[in-house]
C-alpha positions as CSV (number, residue, x, y, z in Angstrom):
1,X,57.4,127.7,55.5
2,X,57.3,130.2,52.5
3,X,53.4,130.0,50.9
4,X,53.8,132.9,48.5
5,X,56.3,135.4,47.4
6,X,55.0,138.3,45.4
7,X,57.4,140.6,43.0
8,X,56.7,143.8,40.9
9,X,58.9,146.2,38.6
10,X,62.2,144.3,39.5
11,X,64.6,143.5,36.8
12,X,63.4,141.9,34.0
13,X,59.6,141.9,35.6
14,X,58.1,144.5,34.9
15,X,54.3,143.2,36.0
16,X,53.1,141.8,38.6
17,X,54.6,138.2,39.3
18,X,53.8,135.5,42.3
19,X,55.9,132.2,42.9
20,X,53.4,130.3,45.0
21,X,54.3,127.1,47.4
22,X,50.7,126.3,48.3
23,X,49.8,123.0,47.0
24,X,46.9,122.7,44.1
25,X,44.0,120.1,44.6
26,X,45.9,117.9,42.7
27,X,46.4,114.1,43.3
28,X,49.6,113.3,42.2
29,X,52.7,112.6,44.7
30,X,50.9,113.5,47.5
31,X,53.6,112.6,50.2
32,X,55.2,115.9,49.0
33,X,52.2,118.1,50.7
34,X,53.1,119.7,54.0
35,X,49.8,120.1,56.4
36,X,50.5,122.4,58.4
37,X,48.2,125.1,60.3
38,X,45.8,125.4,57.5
39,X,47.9,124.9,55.1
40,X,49.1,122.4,52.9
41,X,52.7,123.3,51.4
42,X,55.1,122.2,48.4
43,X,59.1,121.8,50.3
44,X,60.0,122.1,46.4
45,X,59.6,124.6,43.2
46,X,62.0,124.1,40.4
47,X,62.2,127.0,37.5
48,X,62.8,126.1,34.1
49,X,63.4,128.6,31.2
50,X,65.4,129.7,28.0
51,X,68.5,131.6,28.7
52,X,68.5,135.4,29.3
53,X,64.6,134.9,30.6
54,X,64.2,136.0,34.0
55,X,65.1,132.9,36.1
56,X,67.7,134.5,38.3
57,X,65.9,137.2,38.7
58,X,63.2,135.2,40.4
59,X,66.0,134.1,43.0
60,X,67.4,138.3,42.7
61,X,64.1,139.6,43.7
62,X,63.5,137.5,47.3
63,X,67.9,138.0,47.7
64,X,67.3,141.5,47.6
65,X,64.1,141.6,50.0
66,X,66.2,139.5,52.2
67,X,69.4,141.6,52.4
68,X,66.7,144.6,52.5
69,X,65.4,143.1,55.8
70,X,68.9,142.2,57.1
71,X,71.1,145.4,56.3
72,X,68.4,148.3,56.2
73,X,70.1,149.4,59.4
74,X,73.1,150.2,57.4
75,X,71.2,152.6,54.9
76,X,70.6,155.0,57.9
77,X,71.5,158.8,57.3
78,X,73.7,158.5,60.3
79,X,75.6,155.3,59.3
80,X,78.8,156.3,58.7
81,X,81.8,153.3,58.4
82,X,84.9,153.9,57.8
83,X,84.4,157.6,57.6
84,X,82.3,157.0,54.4
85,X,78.5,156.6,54.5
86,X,77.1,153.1,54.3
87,X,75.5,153.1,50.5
88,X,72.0,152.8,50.1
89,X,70.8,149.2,48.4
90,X,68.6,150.6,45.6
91,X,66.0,148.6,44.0
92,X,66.5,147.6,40.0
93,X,63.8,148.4,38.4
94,X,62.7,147.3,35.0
95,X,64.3,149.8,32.6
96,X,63.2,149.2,29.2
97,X,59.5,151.6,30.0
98,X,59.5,155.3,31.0
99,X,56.5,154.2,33.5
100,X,58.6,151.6,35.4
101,X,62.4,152.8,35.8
102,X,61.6,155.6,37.7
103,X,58.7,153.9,39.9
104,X,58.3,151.5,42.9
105,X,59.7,148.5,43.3
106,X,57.2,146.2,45.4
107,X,58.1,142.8,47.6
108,X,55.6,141.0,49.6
109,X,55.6,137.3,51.5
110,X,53.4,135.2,53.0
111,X,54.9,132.8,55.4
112,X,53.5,130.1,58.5
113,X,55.1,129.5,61.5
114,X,55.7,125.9,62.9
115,X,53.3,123.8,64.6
116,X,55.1,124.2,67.8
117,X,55.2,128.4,67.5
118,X,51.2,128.2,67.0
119,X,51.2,127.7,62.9
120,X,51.0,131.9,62.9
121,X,50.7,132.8,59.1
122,X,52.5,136.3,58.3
123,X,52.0,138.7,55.5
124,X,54.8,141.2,55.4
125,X,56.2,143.5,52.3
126,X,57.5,146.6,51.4
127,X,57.7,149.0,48.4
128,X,60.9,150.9,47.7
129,X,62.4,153.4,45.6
130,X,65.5,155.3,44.6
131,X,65.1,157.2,47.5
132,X,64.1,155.0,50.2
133,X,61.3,152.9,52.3
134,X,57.8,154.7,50.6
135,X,55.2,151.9,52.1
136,X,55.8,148.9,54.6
137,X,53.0,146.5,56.5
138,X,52.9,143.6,58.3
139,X,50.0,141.6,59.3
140,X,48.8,138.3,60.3
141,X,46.2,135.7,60.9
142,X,46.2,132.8,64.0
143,X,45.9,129.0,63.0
144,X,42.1,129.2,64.5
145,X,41.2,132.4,62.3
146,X,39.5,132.3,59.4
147,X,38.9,136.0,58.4
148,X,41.1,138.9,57.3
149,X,44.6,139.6,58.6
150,X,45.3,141.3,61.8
151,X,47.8,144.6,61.5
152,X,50.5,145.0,63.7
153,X,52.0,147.8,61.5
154,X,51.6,150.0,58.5
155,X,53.7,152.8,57.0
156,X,53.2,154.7,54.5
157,X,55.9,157.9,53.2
158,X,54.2,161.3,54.3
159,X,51.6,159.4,56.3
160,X,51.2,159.2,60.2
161,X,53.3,155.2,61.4
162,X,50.5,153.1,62.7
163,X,51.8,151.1,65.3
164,X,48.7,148.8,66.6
165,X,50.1,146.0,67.1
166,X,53.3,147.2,69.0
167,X,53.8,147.0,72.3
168,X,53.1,150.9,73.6
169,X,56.6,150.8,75.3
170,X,58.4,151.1,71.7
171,X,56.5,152.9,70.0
172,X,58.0,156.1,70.1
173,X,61.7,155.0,69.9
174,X,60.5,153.2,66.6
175,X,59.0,156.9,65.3
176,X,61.8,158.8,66.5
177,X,64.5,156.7,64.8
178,X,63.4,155.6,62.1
179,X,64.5,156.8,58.9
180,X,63.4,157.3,55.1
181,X,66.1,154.3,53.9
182,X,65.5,151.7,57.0
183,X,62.3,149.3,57.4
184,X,60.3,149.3,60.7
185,X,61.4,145.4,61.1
186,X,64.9,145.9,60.9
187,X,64.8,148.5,63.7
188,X,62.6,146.7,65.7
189,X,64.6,143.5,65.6
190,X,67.5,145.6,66.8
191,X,65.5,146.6,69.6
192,X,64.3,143.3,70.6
193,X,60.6,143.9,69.5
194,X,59.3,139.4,69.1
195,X,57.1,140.3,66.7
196,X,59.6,142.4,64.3
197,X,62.6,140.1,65.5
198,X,60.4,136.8,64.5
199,X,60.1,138.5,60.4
200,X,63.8,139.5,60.5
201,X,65.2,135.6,62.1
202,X,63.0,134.4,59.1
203,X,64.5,135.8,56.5
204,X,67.8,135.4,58.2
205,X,66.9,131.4,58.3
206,X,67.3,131.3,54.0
207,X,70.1,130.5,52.2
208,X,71.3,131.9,48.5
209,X,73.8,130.0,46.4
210,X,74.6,131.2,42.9
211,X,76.5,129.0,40.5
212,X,75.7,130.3,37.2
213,X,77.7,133.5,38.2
214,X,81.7,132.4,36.8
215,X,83.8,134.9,39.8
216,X,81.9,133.1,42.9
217,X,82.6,129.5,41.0
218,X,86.3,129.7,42.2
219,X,85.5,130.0,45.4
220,X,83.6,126.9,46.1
221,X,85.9,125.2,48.3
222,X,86.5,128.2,50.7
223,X,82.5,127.9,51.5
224,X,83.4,125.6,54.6
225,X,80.6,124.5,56.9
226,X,80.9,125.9,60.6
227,X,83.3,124.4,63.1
228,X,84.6,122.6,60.0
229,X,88.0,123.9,61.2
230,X,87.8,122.2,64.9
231,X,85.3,119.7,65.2
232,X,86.2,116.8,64.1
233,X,82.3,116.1,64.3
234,X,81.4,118.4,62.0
235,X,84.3,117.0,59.7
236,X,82.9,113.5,60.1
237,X,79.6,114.3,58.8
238,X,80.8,116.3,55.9
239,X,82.6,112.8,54.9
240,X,79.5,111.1,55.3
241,X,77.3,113.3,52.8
242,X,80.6,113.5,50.6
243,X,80.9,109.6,50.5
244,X,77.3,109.4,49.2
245,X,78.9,110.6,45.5
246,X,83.0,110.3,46.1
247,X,83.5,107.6,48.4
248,X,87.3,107.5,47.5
249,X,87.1,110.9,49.8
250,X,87.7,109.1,53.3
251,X,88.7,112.2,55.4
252,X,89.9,115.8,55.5
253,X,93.1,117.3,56.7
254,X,92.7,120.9,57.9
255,X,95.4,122.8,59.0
256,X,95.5,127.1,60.0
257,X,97.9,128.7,58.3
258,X,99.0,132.0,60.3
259,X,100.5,135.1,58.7
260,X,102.8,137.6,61.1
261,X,100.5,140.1,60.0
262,X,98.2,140.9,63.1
263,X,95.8,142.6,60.7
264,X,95.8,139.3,58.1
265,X,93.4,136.7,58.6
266,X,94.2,133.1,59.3
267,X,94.9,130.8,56.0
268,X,92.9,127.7,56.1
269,X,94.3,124.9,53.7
270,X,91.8,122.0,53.7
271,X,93.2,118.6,51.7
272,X,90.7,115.8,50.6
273,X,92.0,112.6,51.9
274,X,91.8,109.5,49.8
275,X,92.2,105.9,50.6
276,X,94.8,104.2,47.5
277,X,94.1,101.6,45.4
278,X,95.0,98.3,46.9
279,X,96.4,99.7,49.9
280,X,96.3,101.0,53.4
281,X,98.3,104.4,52.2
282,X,96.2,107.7,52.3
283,X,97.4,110.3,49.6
284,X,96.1,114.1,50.5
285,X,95.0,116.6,47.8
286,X,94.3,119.9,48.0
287,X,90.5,120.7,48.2
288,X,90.7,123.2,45.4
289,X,92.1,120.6,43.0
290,X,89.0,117.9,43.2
291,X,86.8,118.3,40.5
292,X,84.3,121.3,39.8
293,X,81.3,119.1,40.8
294,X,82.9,117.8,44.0
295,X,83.3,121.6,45.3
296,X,80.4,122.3,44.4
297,X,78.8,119.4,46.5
298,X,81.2,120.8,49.0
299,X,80.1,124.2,48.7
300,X,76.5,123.4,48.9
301,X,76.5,121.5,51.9
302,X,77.2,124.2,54.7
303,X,73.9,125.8,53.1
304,X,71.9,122.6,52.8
305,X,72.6,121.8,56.7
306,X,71.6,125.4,58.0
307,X,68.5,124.8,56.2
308,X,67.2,121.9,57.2
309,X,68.1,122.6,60.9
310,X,66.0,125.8,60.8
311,X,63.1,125.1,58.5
312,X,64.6,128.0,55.9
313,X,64.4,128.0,52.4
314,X,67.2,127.3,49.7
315,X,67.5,129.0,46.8
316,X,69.6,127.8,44.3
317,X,70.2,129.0,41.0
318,X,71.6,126.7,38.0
319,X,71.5,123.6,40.5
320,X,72.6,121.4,37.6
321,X,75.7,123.4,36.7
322,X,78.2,120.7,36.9
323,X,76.5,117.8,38.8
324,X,76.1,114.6,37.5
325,X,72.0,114.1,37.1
326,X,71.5,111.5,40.0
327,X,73.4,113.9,42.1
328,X,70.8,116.5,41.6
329,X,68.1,114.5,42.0
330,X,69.3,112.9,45.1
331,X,69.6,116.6,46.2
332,X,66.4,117.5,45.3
333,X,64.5,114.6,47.0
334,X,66.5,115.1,50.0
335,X,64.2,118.1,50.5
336,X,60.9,115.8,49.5
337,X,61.6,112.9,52.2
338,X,59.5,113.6,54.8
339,X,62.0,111.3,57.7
340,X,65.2,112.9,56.6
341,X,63.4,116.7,56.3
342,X,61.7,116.7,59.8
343,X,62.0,121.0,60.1
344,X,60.3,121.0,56.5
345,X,63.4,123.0,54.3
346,X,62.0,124.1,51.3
347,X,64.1,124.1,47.7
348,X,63.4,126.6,45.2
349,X,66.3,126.3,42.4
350,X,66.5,127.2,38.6
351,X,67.6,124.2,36.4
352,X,67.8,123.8,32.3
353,X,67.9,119.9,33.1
354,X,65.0,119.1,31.4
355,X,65.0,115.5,32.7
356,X,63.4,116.7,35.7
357,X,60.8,117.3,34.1
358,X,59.7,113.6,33.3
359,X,62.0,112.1,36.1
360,X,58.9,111.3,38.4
361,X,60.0,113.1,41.1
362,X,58.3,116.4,40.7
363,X,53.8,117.5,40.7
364,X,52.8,120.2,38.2
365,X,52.5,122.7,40.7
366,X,55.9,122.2,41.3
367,X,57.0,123.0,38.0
368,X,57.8,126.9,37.2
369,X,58.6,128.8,33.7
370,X,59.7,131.7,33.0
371,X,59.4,133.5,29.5
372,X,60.7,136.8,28.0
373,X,59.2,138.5,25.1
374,X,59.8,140.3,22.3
375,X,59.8,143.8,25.0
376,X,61.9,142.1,27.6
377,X,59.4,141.7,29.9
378,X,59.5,138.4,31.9
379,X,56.9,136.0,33.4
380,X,56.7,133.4,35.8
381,X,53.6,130.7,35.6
382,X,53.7,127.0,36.8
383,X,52.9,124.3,34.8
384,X,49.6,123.6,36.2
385,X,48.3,126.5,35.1
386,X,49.1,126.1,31.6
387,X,46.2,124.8,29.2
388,X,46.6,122.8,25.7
389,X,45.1,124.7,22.4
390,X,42.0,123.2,23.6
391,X,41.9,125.0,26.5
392,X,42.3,122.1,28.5
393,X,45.1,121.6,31.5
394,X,47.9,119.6,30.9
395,X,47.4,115.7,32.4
396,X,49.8,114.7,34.7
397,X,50.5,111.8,32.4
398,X,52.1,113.7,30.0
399,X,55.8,113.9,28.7
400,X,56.5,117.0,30.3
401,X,59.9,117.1,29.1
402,X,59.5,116.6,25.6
403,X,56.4,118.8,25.0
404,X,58.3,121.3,26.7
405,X,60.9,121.0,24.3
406,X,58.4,121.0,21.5
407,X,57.8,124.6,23.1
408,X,54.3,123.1,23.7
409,X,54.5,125.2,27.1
410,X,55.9,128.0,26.2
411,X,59.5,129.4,27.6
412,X,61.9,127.6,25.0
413,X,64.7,129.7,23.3
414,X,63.6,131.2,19.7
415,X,66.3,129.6,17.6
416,X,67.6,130.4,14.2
417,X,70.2,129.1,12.5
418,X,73.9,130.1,13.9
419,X,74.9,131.6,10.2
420,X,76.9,134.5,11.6
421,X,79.9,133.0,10.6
């Protein structure tokens, strides 16, 4: 489970900025806290905010670390694809301050392991710049420690690799091939190294779904869960989940179109099946033709069951776009019932729906913000850290949602009057 995620000089951040999943000494809903290891962990962080203030970028910053860990392979100098080499994924910097754009960008986690794989907690980050990998560490602490972090690597650019805590065997293939543009535990997944394979397999156990962005919206209904094609089990339980919102949806019809060109892909046309009013007939409509909130449902199920098989985190950003209310929050509590979440998935998703906010269903720690000021530098803070003009910390009693639209929180648009006509 994800414990802490740590961000600098990335985007609209310019400072240093922490979404943490650990859970406060709080009492409220305390069925949502996870024990595990020594650890007790939130399976849910929702991020509220104006428009335009930084709450993508929270879900940007861990995409990018992720990709960083998945393709830094491809960066290598001798990469080369097509006869073209593979192009290096630079960092995004915050650009608006001569101290920043040209600097590191910095992006650190702090994860556990199951209870069954010893409830391990890692630290692992990098820092990266225009031109490549400049520090990289990973460490980590057993379930029965209670001091510092153990090292089983460190690099730093211009430095000597230290290698502790790698087996001996590897170590010299790791110095030898690694490059300025690829991170230690990409290379020493590819080369079967547990310890470096566990980070990567992590990171490669999250899922990313972005439905504020308008070009990936029309493809929702080509995001088709796996065996959906063949497996008429897989279909069945894909009607199931469906026929919790649309239960005229009574089956699919999938059928593989193939084009005469070898080097074409097959065509998949899927058709939502519906059962007819007063009748036994069956009328079939193309999947792309159901409404936008049906495809999305669609879209976010394939997701939603690699997550919860693996114990990954979802990220999610504009969750509401397009769903009914109930819908989201049977999503979201999907994620906080403890019998139907058994690998403990863990939601992170941005929202303007302020009625979660007083919908009952989520702790203050569970509540994000994020604000841009007047310099277009973001911040991220949770609501259990803010404190009244007394200086006091917001009761969980509280209307949540309407003092945060009376901006008594902070991280509300700055309105004016729409006289430009």
């Amino acid at each position: 489970m994800l414990l802490r995620f740590n961000f600098k000089n990335f985007k609209s951040f310019r400072d240093d900025t922490t979404i943490d999943l650990t859970a406060a000494k709080i009492q409220e809903f305390n069925d949502h806290v996870v024990p595990i290891g020594n650890e007790k962990v939130l399976p849910v962080a929702a991020i509220f905010g104006a428009n335009a203030s930084g709450k993508s970028n929270v879900v940007e910053a861990f995409n990018y670390m992720a990709e960083y860990v998945a393709f830094s392979l491809n960066y290598g100098e001798e990469n080369i694809q097509n006869g073209r080499r593979v192009r290096y994924n630079k960092p995004a910097p915050f650009l608006f301050d001569d101290a920043t754009k040209n600097d590191i960008s910095y992006f650190e986690v702090f994860f556990i392991d199951s209870e069954k794989d010893g409830a391990k907690t890692y630290q692992y980050g990098f820092t990266v710049s225009s031109v490549g990998v400049q520090e990289e560490w990973l460490n980590y602490r057993s379930r029965t420690s209670r001091g510092d972090f153990k090292r089983i690597f460190y690099r730093c650019a211009g430095k000597e690799l230290s290698l502790s805590g790698i087996p001996e065997k590897y170590r010299e293939n790791i110095t030898v091939s690694l490059n300025k543009e690829t991170l230690v535990v990409s290379l020493g997944a590819k080369l079967r190294i547990d310890k470096l394979k566990k980070i990567r397999d992590w990171f490669l156990a999250n899922e990313f779904a972005d439905f504020g962005h308008p070009i990936k919206n029309l493809f929702l209904s080509s995001n088709i869960p796996e065996g959906f094609t063949e497996d008429e089990n897989v279909r069945k339980r894909v009607i199931r989940y469906i026929s919790t919102f649309d239960p005229s949806i009574i089956d699919f019809k999938v059928e593989v179109i193939k084009t005469h060109d070898e080097d074409d892909e097959s065509h998949i046309k899927i058709d939502a099946v519906h059962k007819l009013v007063n009748s036994n007939k069956t009328a079939a409509i193309p999947l792309e033709n159901e409404s936008a909130g049906t495809l999305k449902m669609f879209a976010l199920y394939p997701m939603l069951e690699n997550v919860m098989k693996s114990g990954g985190v979802y990220f999610v950003d504009e969750l509401n776009a397009k769903l009914h209310p109930l819908l989201v929050k049977a999503f979201i509590t999907a994620f906080l019932d403890p019998q139907l979440n058994v690998n403990h998935a863990q939601l992170i998703f941005t929202t303007h729906d302020t009625w979660q906010l007083d919908s009952g269903i989520l702790r203050r720690d569970e509540i994000w913000f994020t604000e841009k000021n007047s310099n277009g530098i973001s911040t991220l803070f949770s609501l259990y850290g803010v404190l009244d003009e007394n200086g006091v910390q917001i009761r969980k009693d509280e209307n949540f949602e309407i003092n945060y639209l009376r901006g008594k929180y902070g991280a509300v648009p700055k309105l004016n009057m729409l006289n430009f006509f």
